[in-house]
Backbone as a chain_set.jsonl record, in Angstrom:
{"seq": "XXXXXXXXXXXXXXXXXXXXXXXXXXXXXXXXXXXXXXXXXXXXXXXXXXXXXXXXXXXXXXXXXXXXXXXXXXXXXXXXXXXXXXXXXXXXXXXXX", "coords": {"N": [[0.817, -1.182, 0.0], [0.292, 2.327, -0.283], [0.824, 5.721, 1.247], [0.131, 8.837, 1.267], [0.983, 11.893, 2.147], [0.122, 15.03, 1.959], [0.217, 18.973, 1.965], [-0.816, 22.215, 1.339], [0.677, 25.665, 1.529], [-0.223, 28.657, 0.397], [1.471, 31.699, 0.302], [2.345, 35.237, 0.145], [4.856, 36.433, 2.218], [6.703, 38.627, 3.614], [10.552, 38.931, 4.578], [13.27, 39.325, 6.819], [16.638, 39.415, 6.835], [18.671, 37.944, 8.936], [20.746, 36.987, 9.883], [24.536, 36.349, 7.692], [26.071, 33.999, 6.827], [29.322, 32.831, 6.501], [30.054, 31.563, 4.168], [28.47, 33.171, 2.298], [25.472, 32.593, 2.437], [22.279, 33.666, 3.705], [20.301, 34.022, 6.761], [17.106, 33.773, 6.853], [14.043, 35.166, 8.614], [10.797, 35.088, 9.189], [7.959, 36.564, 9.747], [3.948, 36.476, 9.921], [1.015, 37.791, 10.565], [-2.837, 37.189, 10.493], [-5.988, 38.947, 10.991], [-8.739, 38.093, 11.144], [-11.968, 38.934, 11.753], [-12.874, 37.746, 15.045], [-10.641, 35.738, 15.222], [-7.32, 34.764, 14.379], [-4.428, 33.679, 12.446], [-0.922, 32.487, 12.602], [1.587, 32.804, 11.3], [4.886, 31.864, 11.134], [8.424, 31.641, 9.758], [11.547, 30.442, 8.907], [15.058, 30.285, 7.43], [17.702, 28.905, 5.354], [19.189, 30.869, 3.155], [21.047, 30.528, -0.759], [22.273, 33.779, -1.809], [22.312, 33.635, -4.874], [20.162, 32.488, -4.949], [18.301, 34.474, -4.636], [15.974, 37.103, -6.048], [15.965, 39.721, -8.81], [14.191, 41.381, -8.014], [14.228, 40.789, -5.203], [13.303, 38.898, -4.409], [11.887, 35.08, -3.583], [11.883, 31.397, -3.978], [10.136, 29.385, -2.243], [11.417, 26.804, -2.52], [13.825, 27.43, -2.456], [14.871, 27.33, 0.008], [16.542, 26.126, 2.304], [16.553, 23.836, 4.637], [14.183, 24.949, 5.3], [11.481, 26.467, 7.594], [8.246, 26.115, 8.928], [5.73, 27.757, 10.517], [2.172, 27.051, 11.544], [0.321, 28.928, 13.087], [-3.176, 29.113, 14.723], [-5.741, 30.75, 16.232], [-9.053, 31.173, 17.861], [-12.241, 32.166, 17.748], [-13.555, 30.378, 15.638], [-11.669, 28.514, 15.413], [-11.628, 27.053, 17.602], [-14.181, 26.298, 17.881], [-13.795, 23.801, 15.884], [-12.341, 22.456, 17.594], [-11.761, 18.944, 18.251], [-14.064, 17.68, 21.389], [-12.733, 17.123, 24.397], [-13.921, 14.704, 25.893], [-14.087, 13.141, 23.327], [-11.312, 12.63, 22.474], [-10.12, 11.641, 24.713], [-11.675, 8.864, 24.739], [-11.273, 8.002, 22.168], [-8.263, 7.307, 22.353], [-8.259, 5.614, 24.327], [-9.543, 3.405, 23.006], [-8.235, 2.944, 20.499], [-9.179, 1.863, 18.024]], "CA": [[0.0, 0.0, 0.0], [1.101, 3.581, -0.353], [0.669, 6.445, 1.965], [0.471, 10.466, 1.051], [0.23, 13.379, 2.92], [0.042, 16.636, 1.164], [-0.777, 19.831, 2.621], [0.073, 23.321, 1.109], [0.141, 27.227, 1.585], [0.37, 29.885, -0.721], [1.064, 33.176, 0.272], [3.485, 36.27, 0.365], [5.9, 36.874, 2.943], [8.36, 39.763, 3.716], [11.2, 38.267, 5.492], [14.176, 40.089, 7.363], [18.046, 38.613, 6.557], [18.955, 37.725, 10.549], [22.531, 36.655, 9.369], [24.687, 35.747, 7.006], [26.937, 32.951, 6.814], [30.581, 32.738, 5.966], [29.682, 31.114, 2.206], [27.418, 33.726, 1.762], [23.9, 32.365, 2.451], [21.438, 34.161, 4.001], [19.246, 33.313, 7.137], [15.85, 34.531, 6.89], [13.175, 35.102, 9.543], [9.62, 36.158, 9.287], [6.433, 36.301, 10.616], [2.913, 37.557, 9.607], [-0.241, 37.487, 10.992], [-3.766, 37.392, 9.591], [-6.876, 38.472, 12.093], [-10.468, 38.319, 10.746], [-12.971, 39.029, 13.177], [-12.213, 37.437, 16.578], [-9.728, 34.519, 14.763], [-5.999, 35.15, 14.041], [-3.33, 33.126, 12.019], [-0.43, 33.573, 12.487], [3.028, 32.5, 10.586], [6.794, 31.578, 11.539], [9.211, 31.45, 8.56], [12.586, 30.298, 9.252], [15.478, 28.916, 6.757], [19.335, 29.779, 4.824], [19.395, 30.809, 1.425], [21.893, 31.207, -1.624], [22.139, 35.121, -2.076], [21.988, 33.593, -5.759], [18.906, 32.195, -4.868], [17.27, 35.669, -4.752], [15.739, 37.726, -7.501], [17.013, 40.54, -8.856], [13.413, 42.13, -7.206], [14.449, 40.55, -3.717], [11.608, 37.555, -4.144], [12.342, 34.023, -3.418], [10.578, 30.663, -3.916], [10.438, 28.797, -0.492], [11.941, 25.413, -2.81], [15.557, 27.523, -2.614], [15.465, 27.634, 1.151], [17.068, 25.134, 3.348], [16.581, 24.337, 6.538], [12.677, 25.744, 5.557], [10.624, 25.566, 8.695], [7.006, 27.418, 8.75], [4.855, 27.315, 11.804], [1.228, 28.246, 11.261], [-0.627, 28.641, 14.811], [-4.357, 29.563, 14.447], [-6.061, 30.697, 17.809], [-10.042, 32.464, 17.831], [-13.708, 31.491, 17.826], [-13.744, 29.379, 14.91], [-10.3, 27.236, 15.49], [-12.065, 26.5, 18.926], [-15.478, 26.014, 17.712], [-13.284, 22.594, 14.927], [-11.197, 20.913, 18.261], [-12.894, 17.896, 19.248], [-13.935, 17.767, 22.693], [-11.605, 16.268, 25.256], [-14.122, 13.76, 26.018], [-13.867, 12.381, 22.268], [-9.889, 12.536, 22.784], [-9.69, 10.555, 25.63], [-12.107, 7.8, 24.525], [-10.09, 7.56, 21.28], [-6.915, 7.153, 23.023], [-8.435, 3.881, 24.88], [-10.027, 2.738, 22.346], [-7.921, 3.531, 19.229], [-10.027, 1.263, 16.859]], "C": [[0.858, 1.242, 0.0], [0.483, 4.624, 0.631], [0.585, 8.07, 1.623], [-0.217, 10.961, 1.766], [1.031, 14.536, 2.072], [-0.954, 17.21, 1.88], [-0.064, 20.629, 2.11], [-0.477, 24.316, 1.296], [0.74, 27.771, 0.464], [0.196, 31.3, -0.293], [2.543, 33.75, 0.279], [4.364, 36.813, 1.47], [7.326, 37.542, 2.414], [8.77, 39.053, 4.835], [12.731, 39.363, 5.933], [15.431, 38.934, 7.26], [18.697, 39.031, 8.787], [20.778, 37.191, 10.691], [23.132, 36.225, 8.213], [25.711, 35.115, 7.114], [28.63, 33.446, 6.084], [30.769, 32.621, 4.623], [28.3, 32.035, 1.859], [26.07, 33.917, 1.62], [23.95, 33.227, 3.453], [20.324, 33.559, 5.172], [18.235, 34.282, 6.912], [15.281, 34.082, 8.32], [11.652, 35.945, 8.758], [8.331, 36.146, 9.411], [5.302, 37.304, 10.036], [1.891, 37.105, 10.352], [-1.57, 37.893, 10.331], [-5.172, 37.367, 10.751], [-7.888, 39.177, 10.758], [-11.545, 37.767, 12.002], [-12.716, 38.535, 14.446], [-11.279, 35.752, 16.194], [-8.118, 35.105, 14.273], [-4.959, 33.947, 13.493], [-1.713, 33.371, 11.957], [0.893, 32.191, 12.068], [4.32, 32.851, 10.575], [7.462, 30.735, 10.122], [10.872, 31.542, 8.714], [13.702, 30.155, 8.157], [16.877, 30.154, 6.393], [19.01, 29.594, 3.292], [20.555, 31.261, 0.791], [21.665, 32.385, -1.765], [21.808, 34.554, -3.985], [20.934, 33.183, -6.15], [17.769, 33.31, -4.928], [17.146, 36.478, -5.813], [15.907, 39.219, -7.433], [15.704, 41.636, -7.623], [13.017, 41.9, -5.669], [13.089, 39.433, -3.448], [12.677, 36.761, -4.582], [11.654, 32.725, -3.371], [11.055, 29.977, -2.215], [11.3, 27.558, -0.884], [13.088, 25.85, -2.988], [15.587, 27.754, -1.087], [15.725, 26.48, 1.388], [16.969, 25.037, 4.389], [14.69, 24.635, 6.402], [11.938, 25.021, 6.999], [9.572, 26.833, 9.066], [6.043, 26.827, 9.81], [3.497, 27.85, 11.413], [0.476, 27.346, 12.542], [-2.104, 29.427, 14.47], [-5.353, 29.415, 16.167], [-7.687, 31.814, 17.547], [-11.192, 31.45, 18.122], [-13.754, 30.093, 16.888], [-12.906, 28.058, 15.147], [-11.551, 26.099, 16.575], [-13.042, 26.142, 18.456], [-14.952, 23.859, 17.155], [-12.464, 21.846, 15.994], [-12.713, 20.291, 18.355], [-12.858, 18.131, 20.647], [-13.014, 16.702, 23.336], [-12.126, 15.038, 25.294], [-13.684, 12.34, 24.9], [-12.559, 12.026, 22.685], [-9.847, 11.62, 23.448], [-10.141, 9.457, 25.47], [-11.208, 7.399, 23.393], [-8.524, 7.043, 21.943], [-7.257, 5.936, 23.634], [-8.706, 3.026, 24.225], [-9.938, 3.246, 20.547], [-9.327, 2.848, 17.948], [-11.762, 0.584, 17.094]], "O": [[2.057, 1.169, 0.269], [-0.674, 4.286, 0.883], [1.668, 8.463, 2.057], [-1.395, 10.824, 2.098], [2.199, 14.719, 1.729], [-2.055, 16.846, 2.292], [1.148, 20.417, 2.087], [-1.703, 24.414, 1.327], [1.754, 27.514, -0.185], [-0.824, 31.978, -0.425], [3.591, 33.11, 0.372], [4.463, 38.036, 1.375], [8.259, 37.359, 1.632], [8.076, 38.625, 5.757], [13.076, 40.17, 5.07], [15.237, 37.755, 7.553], [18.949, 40.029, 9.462], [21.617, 37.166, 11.592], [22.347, 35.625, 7.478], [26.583, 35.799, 7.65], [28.822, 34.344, 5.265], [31.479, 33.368, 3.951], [27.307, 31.615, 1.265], [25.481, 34.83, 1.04], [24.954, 33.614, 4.052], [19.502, 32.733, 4.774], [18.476, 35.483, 6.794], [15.68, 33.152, 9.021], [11.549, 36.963, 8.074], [7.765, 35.229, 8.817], [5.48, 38.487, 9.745], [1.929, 35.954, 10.786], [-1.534, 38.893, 9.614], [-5.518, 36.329, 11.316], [-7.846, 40.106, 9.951], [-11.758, 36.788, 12.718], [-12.053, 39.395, 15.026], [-11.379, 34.786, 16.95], [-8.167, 36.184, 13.683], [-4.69, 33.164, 14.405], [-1.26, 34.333, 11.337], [0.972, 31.035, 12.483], [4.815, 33.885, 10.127], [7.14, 29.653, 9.631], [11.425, 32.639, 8.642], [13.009, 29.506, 7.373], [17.109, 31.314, 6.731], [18.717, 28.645, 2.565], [21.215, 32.157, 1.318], [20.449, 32.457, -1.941], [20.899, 35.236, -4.46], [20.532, 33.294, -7.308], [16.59, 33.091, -5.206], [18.114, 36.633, -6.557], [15.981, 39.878, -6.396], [16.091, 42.376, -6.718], [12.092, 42.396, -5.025], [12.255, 39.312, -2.551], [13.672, 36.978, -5.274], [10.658, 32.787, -2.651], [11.994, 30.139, -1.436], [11.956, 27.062, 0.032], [13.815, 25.084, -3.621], [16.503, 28.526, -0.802], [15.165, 25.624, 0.703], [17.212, 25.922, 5.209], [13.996, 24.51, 7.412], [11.825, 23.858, 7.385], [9.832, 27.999, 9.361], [5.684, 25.652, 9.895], [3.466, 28.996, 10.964], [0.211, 26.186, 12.859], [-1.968, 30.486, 13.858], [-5.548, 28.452, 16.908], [-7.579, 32.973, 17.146], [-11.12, 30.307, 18.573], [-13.951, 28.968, 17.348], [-13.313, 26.897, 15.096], [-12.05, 24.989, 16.39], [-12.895, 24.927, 18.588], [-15.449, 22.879, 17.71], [-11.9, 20.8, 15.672], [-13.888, 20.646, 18.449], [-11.889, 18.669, 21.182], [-12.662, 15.64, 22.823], [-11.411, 14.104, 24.928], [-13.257, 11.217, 25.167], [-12.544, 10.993, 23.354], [-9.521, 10.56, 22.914], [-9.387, 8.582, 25.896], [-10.396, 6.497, 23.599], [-8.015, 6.038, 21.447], [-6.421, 5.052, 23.445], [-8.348, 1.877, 24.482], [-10.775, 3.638, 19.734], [-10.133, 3.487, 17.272], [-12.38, 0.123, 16.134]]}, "num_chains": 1, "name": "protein.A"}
């Protein structure tokens, strides 16, 4: 049998150069956040890039970073409304199947 997980984002991040390396790469950092109505998203963007990796208009795809590591935390009415309740949780957990 075979297995896939796929999950993707698409969006625009401005990122800040936090160091650069001896060979020239580049770390990045950068964070955005996204609030609609009482919900907030919010996004951690980590990684080292080739300086030749960047375009001449300072854009970068995320498949020339290294290291990439993107956090997305989502905290409001709605998130909370989609957990399961604890109770579910804990019965699952005894009774995986």
């Amino acid at each position: 049998g075979q297995l896939a997980d796929r999950e993707g984002i698409q969006y625009r991040i401005a990122a800040i150069v936090v160091d650069i390396r001896p060979n020239g790469n580049l770390i990045l950092e950068a964070r955005k956040s996204i609030r609609t109505n009482h919900d907030v998203w919010e996004y951690r963007l980590t990684g080292e890039i080739r300086s030749k990796d960047v375009n001449r208009d300072n854009t970068a795809l995320s498949e020339n970073i290294a290291n990439l590591d993107i956090v997305k935390h989502q905290r409001g009415k709605v998130y909370q409304s989609t957990k399961r309740p604890w109770g579910v949780v804990l019965y699952d957990w005894f009774f995986p199947f």
